[in-house]
C-alpha positions as CSV (number, residue, x, y, z in Angstrom):
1,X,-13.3,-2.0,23.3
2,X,-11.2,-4.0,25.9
3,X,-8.5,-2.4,27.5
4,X,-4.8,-3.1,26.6
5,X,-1.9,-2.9,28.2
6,X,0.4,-2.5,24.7
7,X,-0.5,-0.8,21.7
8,X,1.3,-1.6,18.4
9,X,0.0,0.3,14.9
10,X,1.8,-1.6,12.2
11,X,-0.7,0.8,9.8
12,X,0.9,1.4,6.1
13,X,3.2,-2.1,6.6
14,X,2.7,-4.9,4.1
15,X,3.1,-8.5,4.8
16,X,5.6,-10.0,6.5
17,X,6.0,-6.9,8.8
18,X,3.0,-7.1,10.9
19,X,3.1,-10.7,11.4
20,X,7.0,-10.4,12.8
21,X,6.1,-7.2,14.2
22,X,3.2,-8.4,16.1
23,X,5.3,-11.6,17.0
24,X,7.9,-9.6,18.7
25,X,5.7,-7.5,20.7
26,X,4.0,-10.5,22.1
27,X,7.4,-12.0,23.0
28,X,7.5,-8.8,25.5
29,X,4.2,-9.4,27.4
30,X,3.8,-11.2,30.0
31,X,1.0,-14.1,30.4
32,X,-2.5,-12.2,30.8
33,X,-1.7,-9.1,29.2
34,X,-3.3,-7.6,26.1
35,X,-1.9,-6.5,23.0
36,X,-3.8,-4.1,20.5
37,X,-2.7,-4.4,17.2
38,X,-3.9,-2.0,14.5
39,X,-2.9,-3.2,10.6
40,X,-4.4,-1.8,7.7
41,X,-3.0,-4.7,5.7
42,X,-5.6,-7.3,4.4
43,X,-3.7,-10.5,4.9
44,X,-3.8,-9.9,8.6
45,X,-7.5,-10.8,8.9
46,X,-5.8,-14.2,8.2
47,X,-2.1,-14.0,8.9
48,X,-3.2,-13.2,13.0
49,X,-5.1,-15.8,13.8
50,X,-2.7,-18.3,11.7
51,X,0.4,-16.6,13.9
52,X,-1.8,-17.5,17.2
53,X,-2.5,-21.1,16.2
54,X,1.3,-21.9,16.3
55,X,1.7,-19.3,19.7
56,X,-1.2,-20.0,21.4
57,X,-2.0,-16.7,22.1
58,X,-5.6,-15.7,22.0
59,X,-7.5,-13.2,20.1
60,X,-10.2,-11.6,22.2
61,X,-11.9,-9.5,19.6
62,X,-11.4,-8.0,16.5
63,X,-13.3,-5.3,14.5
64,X,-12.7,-3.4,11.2
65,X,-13.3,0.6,11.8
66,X,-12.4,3.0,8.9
67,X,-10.2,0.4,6.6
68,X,-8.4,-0.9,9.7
69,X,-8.2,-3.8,11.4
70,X,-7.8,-4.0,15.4
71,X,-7.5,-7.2,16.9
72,X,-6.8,-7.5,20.9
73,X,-4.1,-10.1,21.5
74,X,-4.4,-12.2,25.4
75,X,-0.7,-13.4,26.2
76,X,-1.4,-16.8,27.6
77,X,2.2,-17.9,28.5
């Protein structure tokens, strides 16, 4: 588990929340740091890494652990 320097549990939201959620948080980092996102939605298996394509922000792993999903986010601007 990499260390973070945000944390943001969008656990119990449906879609669109995380995504803009998740969006907005990143907005707040600065380039290097590292989000941790925690979703228990199944569209954001694919709705993170589509939201990255577009910000160019990099996911640096990602796991499932008890019907959540955790990604860790690199700011890279």
């Amino acid at each position: 588990m990499p260390t973070f320097d945000k944390e943001l549990d969008a656990s119990g939201l449906t879609c669109p929340m995380p995504i803009m959620k998740t969006k907005k948080m990143l907005q707040t980092l600065a380039a290097g740091q590292i989000l941790h996102l925690i979703a228990t939605d199944p569209g954001t298996k694919s709705d993170i890494p589509a939201l990255l394509g577009k910000t160019g922000d990099q996911i640096i792993e990602s796991s499932i652990v008890d019907k959540k999903f955790h990604f860790y986010i690199r700011k890279t601007s």
